[in-house]
C-alpha positions in Angstrom: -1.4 7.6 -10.1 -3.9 5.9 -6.6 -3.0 3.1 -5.6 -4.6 0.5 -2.6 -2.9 -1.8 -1.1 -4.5 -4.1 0.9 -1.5 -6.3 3.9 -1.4 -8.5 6.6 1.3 -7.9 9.3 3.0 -10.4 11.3 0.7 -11.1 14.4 4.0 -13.3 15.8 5.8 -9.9 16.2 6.0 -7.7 18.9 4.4 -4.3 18.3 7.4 -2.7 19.8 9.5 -4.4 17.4 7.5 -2.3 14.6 7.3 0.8 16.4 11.1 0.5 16.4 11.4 -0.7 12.5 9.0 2.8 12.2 11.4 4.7 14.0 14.3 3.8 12.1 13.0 4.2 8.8 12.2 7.8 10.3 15.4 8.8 10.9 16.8 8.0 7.8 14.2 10.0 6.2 13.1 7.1 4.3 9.9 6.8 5.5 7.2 8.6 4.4 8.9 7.4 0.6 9.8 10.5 -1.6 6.9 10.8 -4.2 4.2 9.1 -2.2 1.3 10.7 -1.1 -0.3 9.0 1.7 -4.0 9.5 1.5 -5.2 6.5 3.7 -3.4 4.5 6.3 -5.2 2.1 8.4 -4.7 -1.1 10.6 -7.7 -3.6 11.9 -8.0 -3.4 16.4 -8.0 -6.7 16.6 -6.2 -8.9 14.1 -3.5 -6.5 12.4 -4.2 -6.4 8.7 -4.8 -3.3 7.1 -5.3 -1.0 3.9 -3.2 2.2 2.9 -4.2 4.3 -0.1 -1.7 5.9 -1.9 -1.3 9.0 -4.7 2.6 8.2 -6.5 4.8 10.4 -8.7 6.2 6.9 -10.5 6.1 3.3 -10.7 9.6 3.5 -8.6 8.1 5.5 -6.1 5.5 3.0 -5.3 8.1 0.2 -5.9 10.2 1.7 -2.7 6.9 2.1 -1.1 5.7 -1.3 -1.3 8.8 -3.1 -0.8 10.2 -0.7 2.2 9.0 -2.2 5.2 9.4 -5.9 3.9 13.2 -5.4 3.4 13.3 -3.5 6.6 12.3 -6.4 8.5 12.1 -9.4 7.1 8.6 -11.3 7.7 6.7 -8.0 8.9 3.7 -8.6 6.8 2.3 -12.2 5.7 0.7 -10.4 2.8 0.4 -7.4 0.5 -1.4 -6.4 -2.6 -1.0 -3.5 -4.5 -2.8 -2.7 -7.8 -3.9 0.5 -9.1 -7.1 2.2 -8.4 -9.9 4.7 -9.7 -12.9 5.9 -8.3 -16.2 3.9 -9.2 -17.5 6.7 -11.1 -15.0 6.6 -13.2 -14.3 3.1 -14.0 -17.9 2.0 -14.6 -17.9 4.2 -18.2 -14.3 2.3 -19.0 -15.7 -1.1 -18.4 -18.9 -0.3 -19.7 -17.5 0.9 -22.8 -14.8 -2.2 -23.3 -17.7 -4.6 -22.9 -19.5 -3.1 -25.8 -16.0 -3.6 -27.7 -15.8 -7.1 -26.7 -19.1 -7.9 -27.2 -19.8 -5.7 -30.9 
């Protein structure tokens, strides 16, 4: 299943302080999370938000993926959402088709 997530990091913290969170979660091989594909990872130059897109194995996969870095370190990101994806190609026939449901 693709998922986007779209977060917001602390700008209050220091970038070494996340370089070393990184680190960490590294070594305990718990980062990059078992049964997460990482297809996208990417982080604004100037104001530290940023967008990952993801490919999981399982809803608990993502969970740990999603939830990882906040319990980490406490108050690294101001935000995060996370929802499931598709491609545009595919999603326009889906909603085109529950519309004409809907609407008879």
């Amino acid at each position: 299943m693709l998922f986007i997530s779209y977060w917001e990091l602390n700008p209050d913290l220091d970038p070494t302080a996340i370089a070393e969170i990184a680190q960490m979660l590294m070594s305990k091989k718990l980062y990059p999370v078992e049964g997460v594909k990482e297809i996208a990872f990417y982080v604004s130059t100037s104001d530290y938000w940023g967008i990952s897109i993801m490919e999981t194995d399982s809803e608990e996969a993502m969970t740990r993926s999603t939830n990882l870095w906040r319990i980490a370190k406490p108050g690294i990101l101001k935000f995060v959402k996370t929802t499931p994806a598709m491609e545009v190609a595919k999603i326009l026939p889906v909603l085109m088709k529950l519309k004409k449901e809907v609407q008879g």
